[in-house]
C-alpha positions in Angstrom: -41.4 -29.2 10.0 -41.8 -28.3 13.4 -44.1 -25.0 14.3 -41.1 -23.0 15.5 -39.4 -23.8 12.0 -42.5 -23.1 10.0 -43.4 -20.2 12.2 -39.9 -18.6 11.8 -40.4 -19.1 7.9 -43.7 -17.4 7.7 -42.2 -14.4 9.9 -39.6 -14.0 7.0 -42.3 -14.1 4.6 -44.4 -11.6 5.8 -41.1 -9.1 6.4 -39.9 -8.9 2.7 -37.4 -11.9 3.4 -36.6 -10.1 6.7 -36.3 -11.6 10.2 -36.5 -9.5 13.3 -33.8 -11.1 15.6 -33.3 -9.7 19.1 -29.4 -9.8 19.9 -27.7 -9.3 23.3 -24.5 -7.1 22.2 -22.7 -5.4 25.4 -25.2 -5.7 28.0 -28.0 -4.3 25.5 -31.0 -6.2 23.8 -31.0 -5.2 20.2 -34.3 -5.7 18.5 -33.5 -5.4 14.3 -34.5 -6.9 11.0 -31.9 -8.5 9.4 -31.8 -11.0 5.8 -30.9 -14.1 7.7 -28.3 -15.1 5.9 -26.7 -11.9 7.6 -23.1 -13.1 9.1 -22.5 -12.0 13.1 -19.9 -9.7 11.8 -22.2 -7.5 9.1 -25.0 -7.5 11.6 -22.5 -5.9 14.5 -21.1 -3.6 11.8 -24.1 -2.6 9.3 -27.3 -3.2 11.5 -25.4 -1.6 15.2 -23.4 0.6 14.2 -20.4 -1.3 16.2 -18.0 -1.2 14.1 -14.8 -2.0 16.1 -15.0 -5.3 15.2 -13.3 -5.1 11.8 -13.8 -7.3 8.6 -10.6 -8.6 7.7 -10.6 -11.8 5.3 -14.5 -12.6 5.9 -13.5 -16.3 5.8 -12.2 -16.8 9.4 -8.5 -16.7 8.3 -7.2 -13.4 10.4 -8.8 -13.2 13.9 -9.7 -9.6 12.8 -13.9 -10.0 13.7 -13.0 -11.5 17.1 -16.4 -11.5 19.8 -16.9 -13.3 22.6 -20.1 -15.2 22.2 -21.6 -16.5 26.0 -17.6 -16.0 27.2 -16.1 -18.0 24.5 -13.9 -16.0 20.9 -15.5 -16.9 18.1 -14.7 -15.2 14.9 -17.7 -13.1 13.5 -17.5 -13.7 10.1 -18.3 -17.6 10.5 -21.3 -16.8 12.5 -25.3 -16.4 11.2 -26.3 -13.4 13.4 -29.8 -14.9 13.9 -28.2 -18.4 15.3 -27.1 -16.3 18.2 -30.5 -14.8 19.6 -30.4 -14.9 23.2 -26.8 -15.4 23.2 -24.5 -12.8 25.2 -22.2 -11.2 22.6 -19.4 -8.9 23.8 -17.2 -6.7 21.4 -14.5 -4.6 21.6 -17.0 -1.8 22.6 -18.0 -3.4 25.3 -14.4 -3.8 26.5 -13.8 -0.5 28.1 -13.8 3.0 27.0 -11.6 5.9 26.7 -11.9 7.0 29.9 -11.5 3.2 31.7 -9.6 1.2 29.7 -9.2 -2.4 30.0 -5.8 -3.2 31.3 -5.2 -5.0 27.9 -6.2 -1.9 26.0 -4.0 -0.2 28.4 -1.3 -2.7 27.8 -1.5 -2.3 24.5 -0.9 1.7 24.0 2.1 0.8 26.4 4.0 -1.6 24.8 3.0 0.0 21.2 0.8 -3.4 20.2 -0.3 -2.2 17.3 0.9 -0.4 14.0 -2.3 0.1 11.4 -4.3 -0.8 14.0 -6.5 -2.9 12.0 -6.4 -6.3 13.7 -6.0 -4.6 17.4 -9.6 -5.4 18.3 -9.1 -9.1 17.6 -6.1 -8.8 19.2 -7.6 -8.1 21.8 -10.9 -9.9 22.1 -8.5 -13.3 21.6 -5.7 -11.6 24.8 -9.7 -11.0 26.8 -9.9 -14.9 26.4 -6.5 -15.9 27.0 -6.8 -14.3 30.4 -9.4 -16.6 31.5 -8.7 -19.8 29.4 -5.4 -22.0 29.8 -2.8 -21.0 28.6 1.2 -21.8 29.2 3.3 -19.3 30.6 6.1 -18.7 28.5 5.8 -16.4 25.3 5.5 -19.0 23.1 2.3 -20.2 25.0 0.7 -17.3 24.1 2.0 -17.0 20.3 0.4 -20.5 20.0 -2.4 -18.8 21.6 -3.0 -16.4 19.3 -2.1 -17.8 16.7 -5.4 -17.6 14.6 -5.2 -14.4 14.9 -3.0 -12.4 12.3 -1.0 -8.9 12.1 -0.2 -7.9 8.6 2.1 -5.2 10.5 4.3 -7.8 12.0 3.8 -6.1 15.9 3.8 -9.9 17.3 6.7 -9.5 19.4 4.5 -6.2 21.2 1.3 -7.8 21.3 3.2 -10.5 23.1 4.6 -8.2 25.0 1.3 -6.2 26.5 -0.5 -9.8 26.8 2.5 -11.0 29.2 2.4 -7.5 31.1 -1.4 -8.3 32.2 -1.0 -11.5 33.1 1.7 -10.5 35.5 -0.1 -7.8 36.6 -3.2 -10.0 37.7 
């Protein structure tokens, strides 16, 4: 066992089976003690208090927990919060805000991309990659696109919609 291992085990030990992670979430070292079996997804939404990033299935099936981890989407709920010390982690938080929306979230009250709501942040953490990633042209590019991502609302056709407006805009 290698000291870093052994070292990280008697940390845990010593904490009540706690281990104090220090997480990069928006810009913003977060220093907390989490059980490390803690997914990415309950540690964003229990330990941080950022709870835009919403649990939908928990078994990486709907695209709702959607972050970028170091520029890539990555769905939270498949992801050990402590494997990602030092890693840069952006949610929908760090997206925009009310005042300065992204032109997705912009996008997205304009072409009425959402019904419930509940899967918009994915929605839009997977669009946020799509922008920078290949991607097709056409609207079924982007379905295919976003295709792990799911709507139980069925507002495909506007999400598709908003996506298409900002990538003509750009």
């Amino acid at each position: 066992m290698s000291d870093l291992t052994s070292n990280s085990f008697s940390a845990v030990e010593q904490n009540n089976g706690r281990l104090t992670v220090v997480l990069s979430v928006n810009g913003e070292s977060r220093a907390i003690q989490i059980d490390p079996r803690t997914t990415l997804l309950d540690c964003l939404r229990d330990a941080l208090q950022l709870t835009g990033t919403k649990k939908g299935c928990d078994h990486g099936q709907c695209g709702a927990c959607t972050v970028h981890i170091n520029g890539r989407r990555q769905n939270a709920c498949l992801a050990l919060a402590a494997a990602h010390e030092g890693d840069d982690i952006l949610t929908i938080e760090g997206v925009g805000t009310p005042e300065h929306l992204h032109p997705l979230q912009a996008a997205f009250l304009a072409k009425d991309a959402y019904q419930c709501g509940y899967c918009t942040s994915g929605q839009i953490m997977s669009a946020l990659a799509l922008l920078t990633e290949p991607c097709g042209p056409a609207d079924d590019d982007v379905r295919e696109y976003m295709s792990g991502n799911l709507c139980r609302c069925g507002a495909y056709a506007n999400i598709v919609a908003a996506i298409q407006h900002v990538r003509r805009e750009s």
